[in-house]
C-alpha positions in Angstrom: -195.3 -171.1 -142.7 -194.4 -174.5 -140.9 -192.4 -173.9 -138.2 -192.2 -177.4 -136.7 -188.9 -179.2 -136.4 -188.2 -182.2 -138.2 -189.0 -185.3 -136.8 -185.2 -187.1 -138.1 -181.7 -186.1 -137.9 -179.0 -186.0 -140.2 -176.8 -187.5 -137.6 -175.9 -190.1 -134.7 -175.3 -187.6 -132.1 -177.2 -187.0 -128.9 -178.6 -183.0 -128.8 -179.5 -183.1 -125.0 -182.8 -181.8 -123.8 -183.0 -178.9 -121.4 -183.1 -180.5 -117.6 -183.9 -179.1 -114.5 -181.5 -182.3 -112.7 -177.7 -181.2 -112.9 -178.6 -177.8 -111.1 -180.7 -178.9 -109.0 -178.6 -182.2 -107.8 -175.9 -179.5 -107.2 -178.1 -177.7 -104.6 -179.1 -181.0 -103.5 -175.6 -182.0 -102.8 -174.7 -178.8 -101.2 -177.5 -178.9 -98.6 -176.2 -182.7 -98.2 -172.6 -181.5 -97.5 -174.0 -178.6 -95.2 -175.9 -181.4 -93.0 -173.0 -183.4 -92.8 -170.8 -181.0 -91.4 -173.7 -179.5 -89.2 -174.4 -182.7 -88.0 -170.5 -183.6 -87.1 -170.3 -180.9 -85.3 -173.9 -181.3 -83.7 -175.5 -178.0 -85.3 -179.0 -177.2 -84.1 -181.7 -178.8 -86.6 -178.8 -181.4 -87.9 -180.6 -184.2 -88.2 -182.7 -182.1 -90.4 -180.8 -180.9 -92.8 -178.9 -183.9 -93.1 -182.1 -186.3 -94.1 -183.5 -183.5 -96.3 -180.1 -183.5 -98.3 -179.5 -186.8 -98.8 -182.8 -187.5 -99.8 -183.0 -184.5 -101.9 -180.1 -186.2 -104.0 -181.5 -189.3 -103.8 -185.1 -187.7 -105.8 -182.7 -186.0 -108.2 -180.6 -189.1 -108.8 -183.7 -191.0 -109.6 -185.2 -188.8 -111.7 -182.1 -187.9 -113.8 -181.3 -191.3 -114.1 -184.4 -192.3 -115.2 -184.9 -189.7 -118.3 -181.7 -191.2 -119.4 -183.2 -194.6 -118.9 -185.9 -193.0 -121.3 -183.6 -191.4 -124.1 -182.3 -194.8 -124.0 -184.9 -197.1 -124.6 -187.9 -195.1 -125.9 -186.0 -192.3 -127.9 -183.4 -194.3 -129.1 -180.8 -191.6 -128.6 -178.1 -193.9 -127.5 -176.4 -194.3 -130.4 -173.2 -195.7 -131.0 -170.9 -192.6 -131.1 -172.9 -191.5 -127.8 -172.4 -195.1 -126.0 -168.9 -194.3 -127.2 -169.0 -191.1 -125.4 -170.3 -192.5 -122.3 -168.0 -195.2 -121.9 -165.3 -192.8 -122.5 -166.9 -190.7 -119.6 -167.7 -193.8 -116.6 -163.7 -194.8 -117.3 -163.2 -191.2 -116.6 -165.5 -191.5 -113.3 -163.8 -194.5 -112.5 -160.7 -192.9 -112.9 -161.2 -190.3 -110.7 -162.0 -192.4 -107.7 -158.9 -194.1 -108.2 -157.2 -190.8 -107.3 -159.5 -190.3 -104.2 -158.5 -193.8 -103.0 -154.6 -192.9 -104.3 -154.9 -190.2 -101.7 -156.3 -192.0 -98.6 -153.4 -195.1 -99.3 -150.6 -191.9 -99.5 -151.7 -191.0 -96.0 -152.2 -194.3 -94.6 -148.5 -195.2 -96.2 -146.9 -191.6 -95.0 -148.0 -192.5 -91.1 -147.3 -195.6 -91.6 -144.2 -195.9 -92.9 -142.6 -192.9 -90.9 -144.9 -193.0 -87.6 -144.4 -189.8 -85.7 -144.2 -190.5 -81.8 -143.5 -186.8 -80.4 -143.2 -183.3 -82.2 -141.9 -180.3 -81.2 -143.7 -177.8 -83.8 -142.2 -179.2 -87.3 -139.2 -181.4 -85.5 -140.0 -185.0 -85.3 -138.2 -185.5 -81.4 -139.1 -189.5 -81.0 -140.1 -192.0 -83.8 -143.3 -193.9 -83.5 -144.5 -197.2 -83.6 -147.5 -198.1 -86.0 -150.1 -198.8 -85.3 -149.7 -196.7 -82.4 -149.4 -198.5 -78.8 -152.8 -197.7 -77.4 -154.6 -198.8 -80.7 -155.8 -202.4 -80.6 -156.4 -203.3 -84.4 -158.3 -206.0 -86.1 -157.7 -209.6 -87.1 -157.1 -209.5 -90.6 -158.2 -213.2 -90.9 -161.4 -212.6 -88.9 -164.2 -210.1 -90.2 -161.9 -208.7 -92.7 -161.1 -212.2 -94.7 -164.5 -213.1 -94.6 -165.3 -209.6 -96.4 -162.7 -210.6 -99.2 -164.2 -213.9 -99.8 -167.3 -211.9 -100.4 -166.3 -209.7 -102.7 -164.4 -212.2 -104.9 -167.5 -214.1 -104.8 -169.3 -211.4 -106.1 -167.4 -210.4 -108.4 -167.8 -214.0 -110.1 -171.4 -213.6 -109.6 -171.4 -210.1 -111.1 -169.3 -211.2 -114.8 -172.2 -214.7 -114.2 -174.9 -212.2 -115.0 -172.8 -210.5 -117.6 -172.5 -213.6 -119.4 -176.0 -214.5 -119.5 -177.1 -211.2 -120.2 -174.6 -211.8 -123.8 -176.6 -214.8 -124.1 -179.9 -213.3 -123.9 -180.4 -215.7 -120.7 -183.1 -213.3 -118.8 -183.6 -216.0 -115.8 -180.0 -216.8 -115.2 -179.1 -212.8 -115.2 -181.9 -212.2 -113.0 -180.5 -214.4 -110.3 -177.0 -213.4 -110.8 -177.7 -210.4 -110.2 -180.0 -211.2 -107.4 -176.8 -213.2 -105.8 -174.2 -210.4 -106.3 -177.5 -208.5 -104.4 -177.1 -210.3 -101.1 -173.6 -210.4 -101.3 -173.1 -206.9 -101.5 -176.1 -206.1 -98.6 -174.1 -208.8 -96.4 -170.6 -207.5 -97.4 -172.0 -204.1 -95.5 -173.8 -205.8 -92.7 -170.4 -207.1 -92.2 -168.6 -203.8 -92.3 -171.5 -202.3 -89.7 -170.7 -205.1 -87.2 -166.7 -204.7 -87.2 -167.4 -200.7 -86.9 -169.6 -201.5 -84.1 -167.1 -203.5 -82.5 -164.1 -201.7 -83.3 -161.8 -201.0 -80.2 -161.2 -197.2 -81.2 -163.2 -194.1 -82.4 -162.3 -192.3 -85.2 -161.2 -189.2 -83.3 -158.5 -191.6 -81.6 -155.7 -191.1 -83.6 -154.1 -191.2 -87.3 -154.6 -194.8 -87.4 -159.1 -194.4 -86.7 -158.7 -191.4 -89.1 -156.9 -193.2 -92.2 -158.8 -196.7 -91.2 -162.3 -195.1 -91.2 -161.7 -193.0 -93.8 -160.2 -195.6 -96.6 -162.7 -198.5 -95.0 -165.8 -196.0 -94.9 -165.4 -194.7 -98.0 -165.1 -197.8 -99.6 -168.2 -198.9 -98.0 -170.3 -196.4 -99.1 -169.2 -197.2 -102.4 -170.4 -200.8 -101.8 -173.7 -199.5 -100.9 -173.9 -197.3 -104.1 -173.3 -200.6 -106.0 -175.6 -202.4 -104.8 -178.2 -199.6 -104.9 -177.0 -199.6 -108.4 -177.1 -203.5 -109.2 -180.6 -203.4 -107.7 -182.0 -200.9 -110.4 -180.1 -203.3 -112.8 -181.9 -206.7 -111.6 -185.3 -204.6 -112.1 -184.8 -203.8 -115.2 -183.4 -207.0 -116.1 -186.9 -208.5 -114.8 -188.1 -205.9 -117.0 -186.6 -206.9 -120.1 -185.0 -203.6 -120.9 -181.8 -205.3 -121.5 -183.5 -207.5 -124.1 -183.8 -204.6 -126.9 -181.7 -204.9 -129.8 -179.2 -202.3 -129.7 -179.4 -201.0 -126.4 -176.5 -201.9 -125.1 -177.4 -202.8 -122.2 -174.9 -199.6 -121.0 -176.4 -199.6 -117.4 -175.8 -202.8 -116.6 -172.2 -202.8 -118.2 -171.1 -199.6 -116.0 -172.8 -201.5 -112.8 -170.1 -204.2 -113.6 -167.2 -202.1 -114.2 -167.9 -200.4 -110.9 -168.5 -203.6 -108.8 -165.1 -205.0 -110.0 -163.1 -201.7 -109.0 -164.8 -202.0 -105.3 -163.4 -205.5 -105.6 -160.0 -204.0 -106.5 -160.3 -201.5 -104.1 -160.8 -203.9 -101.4 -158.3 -206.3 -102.0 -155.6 -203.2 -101.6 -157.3 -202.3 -98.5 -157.2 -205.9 -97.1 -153.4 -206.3 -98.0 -152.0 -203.3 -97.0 -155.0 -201.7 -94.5 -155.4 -205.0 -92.5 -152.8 -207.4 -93.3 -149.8 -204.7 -93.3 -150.9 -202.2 -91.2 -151.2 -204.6 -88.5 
């Protein structure tokens, strides 16, 4: 008797193969979470646990990613229905970080619209002032307004590549991408140098605590874009974009998340900088 499966299906759908990634990003993550609290509150061994987590997850990530790279390109799985699916599931993942970011802007708005000076356990004795007196902000035309022109810059550099990549324009995608690159890695270097030189810690106060948290997060969103793009202009050199009916889904969910950091920002920059100064 033949036991072997068949080598077709009878239809479009994606039957995942068994993987050892999900569970093990999930430990992955949790040793990365356990570093990051150890090393805030300066834990023996730290350091550590902290480098072994993150790049634990960063191993995982890359070898998840790439067997879907694989089910992609080489097995063809990525039908329609299941780049259907997928889409369906990044504007989901998009979605959700707009309610992470929904919840950093209703703290930032709650202390700054209704600043608490004094308290007398849940009694608000004296109003506040925001930002706070002893809290010397930034320049939202300095550092800040540079960072904007960045973005937007990248963002047209970004739907560039898109374009050319519709046009089968390999070169002109390449450099695109290789721009929106830069912008992104200076967009950070940026960021680094106004943390550097910021006038408060982020134990300081409401205003360090909502700042860093909104600003930082963003920017480690930045960085996961770029790290993203990057993987996207290799593979662009590649010619993996180039194969009829790939749909070039990577590259298309890299641009979708590079505009909402550019989205993101904008917010931050009107109502973080501009009105919370």
């Amino acid at each position: 008797m033949n036991n072997s499966h068949p080598t077709t299906k009878s239809h479009l759908f994606h039957i995942v193969d068994p993987s050892p990634w999900p569970i093990l990003t999930s430990f992955a993550l949790l040793i990365l979470v356990a570093g990051g609290v150890s090393f805030m509150h300066s834990y023996k061994f730290n350091h550590y646990i902290l480098a072994f987590g993150v790049i634990s997850v960063a191993y995982c990530l890359y070898s998840w990613w790439r067997d879907v790279i694989k089910e992609g390109i080489i097995d063809h799985s990525h039908t329609e229905p299941v780049r259907h699916g997928l889409r369906i599931g990044m504007a989901l993942f998009i979605l959700t970080e707009i309610m992470f970011f929904g919840v950093f802007f209703a703290s930032f708005f709650k202390s700054s619209l209704s600043p608490v000076g004094l308290l007398d356990g849940v009694w608000v004795i004296k109003q506040g002032v925001w930002p706070p007196p002893n809290i010397k902000v930034f320049d939202p035309f300095d550092i800040p307004f540079i960072n904007t022109l960045i973005l937007l810059l990248s963002g047209t550099t970004v739907t560039w590549a898109h374009y050319a990549l519709e046009e089968r324009n390999q070169k002109d995608c390449v450099t695109a991408l290789g721009l929106t690159i830069i912008l992104g890695i200076f967009f950070t270097c940026m960021q680094a140098y106004e943390y550097y030189h910021a006038a408060f810690k982020f134990t300081d106060g409401i205003y360090p605590s909502n700042f860093y948290l909104a600003t930082g997060f963003h920017g480690a969103h930045v960085i996961i874009g770029t790290i993203f793009l990057i993987v996207c202009c290799f593979r662009a050199r590649r010619g993996d974009f180039a194969i009829k009916n790939n749909g070039h889904l990577g590259f298309e969910f890299a641009a979708w998340y590079w505009h909402f950091v550019d989205v993101v920002w904008l917010f931050l920059f009107t109502f973080v900088y501009i009105f919370g100064s």
